[in-house]
N, C-alpha and C positions, 0 to 999 in steps of 0.2 A: 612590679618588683620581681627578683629574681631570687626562685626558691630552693636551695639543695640543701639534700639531707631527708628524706623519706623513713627516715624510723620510727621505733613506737611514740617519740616525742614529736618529733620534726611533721611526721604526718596528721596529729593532730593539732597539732598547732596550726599548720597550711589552712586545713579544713578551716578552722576556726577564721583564719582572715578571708577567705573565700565566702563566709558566711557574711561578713559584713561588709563584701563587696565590693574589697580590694582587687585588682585584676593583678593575679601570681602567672607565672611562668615558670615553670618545672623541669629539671633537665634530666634525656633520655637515661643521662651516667645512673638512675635510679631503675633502670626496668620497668617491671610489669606494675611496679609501688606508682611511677611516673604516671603512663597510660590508665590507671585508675583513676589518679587525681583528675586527668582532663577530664573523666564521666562526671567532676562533679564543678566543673567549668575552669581548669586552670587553663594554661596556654601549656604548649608542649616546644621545650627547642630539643633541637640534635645533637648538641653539643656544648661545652662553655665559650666558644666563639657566639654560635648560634644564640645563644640565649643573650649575651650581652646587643647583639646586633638590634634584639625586637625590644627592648627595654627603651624607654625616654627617659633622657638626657633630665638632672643628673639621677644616675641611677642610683640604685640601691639593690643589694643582692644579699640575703640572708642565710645565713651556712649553718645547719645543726646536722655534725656529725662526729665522731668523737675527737676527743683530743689528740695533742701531737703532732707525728707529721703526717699524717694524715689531712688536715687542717690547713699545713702547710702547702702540701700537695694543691691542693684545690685553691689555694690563694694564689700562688706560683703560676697555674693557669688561667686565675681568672684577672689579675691585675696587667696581665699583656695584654689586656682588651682593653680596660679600664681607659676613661681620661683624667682631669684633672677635677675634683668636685664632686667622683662618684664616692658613694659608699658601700664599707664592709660592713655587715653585723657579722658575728661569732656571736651565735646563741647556744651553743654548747657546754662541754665541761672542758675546758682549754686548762691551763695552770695560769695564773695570773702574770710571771713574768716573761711568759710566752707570747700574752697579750701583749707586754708594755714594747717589746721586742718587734711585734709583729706592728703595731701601729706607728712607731716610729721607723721603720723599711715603708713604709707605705705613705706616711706623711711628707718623707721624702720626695715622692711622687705625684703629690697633689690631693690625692686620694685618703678617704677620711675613714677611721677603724672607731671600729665600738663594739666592747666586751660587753655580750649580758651572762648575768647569773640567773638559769633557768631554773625556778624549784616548782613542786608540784607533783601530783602523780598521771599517769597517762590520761586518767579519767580529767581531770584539770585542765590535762593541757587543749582539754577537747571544749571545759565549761568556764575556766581562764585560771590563766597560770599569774606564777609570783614571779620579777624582775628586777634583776638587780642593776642599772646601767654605769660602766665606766669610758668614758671617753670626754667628748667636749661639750658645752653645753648645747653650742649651735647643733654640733651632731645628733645630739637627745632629744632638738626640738624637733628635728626633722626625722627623726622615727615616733615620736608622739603619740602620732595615730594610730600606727599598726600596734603600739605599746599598749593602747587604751582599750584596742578589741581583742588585744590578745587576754588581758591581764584581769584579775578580779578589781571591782573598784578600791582604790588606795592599794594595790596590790604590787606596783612598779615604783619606783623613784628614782633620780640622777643622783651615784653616790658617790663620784667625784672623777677626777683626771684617770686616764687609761690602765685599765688593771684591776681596776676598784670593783668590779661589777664580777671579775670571776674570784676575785679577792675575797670579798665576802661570803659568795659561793661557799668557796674552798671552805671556809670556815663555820658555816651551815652546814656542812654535811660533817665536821667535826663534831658539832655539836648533838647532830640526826644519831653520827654511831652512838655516843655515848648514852642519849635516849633510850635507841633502840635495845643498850646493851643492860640497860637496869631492867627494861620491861622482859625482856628475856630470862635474865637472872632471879626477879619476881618471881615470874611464874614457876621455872624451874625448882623453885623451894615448893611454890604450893604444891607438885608435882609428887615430891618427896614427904610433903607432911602427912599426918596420918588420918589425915580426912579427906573423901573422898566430894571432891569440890566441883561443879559444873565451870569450866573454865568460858564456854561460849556465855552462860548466863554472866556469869562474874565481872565481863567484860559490858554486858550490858550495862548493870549497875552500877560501876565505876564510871559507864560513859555521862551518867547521869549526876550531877553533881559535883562529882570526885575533882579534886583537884586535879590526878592525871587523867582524866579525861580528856578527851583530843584527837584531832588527825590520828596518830599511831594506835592509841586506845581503840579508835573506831576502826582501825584498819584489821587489828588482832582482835575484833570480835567477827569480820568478815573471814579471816584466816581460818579461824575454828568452825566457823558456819562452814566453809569451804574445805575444811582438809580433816574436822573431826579432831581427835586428838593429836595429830600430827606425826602421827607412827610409820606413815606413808612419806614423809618429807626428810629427807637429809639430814645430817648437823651441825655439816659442814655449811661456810658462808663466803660465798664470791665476795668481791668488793672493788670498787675502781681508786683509784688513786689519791681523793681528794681528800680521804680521812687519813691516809699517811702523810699528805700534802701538807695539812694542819699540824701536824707533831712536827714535822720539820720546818715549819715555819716558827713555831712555839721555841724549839729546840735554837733555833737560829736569831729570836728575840731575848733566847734567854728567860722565856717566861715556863712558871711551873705549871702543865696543861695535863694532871695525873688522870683524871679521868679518859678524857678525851684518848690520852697514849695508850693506858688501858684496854680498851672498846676497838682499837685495831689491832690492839696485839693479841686477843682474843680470837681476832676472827683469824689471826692466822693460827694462832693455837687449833683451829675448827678443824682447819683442813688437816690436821692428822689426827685427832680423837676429838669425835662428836661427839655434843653437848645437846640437849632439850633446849637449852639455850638457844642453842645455833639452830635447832627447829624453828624457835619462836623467829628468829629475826632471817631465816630463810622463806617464812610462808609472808611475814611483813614483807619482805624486800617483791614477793610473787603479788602480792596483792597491791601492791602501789608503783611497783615499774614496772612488773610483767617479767617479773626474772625468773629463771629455772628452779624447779624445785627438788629435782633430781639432779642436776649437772650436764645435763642434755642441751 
């Protein structure tokens, strides 16, 4: 199969199917990310011609790299190669009716599209990630494999017709901000109360038993191991698209989604007056994607 996309996601993911012994092909458009991967046995082409030329019939070629046109870009060139019966993944963060758009131009053409929704954190994508799949069924059986060594068991499933797999996406990371934005706002109380609290400890204890205990739990008792009290971290909070994506989708259902709309309006509230809050969910965000914790 045919591998682009070399980020902190994309490259541990490669890794991971190379571990089980899939033969990947990486293309140079990645640099010095590329020529690493061959040290740990990919194939190397020169180009996206190149790369489709050393692929067996029908192919499969897997793109993680952001959304947009970007996405675009790279499709544009690689379906002039293409014949009729190869396939696209998009394992990235696409917007869902970019998906349903881009695999109907391409179903046109023979050529078969499949949207996943990739969750997880770096470390995951390295020991298996979570998958969300939208496209055809036939299409879903025929990525299976690389789904089953990518993914934690029961961790992947087909969630229906095209769109569906960044669909739900979008809507997991609605729900991630709003998470993220209570445990934030938690803390920031205990922060201000008049007792002087171990926050790394507190995080232990909670990870134990506690109802919210969990992935994020465990992530923000990593944070505090890692940054102390967070005095060092911003409080300001990046974010990509996919929690605005969810309000406007909500907004466009006509359904009432007050939390979720909340937890992005916040985070642009961040970026011009910092919160402890936006501490808490800037060192999470560093701890589970690798994001900046200064703005760097």
């Amino acid at each position: 199969m045919g591998w682009i996309g070399l980020g902190k996601m994309g490259w541990n993911l490669c890794l991971n199917l190379l571990d089980y012994g899939f033969e990947g092909t990486v293309c140079k458009r990645d640099n010095e990310k590329a020529r690493e991967m061959v040290s740990f046995g990919a194939g190397m082409a020169f180009g996206i011609e190149d790369m489709v030329k050393r692929l067996d019939k029908p192919r499969i070629i897997w793109i993680m790299d952001t959304h947009g046109t970007a996405v675009d870009d790279i499709i544009y060139e690689i379906e002039k190669h293409l014949d009729a019966g190869d396939l696209i993944v998009d394992g990235g963060n696409s917007h869902y009716k970019d998906s349903i758009r881009r695999a109907k131009d391409l179903g046109g053409k023979g050529i078969e599209f499949v949207d996943v929704g990739t969750s997880g954190d770096i470390s995951g994508a390295r020991r298996g990630a979570c998958m969300t799949v939208g496209g055809t069924e036939k299409a879903y059986c025929r990525i299976q494999p690389l789904l089953e060594a990518l993914c934690r068991p029961n961790g992947y499933g087909y969630i229906g017709t095209y769109g569906s797999g960044h669909y739900v996406k979008m809507i997991h990371n609605g729900i991630e901000y709003g998470m993220m934005q209570a445990i934030g706002e938690g803390f920031e109380i205990i922060g201000e109360s008049d007792y002087y609290i171990n926050m790394e400890s507190l995080t232990e204890i909670w990870n134990n038993g506690s109802i919210i205990g969990g992935f994020l739990m465990e992530s923000m008792k990593k944070a505090f191991e890692m940054h102390g009290d967070l005095s060092g971290i911003r409080g300001s909070v990046d974010f990509s698209g996919e929690g605005r994506w969810a309000v406007e989708e909500a907004l466009e259902r006509e359904v009432s989604a007050p939390v979720i709309s909340l937890s992005v309006f916040e985070r642009y509230r961040s970026i011009k007056n910092e919160t402890y809050a936006g501490k808490v969910l800037s060192a999470l965000r560093n701890v589970f994607g690798g994001h900046s914790v200064n703005g760097e």
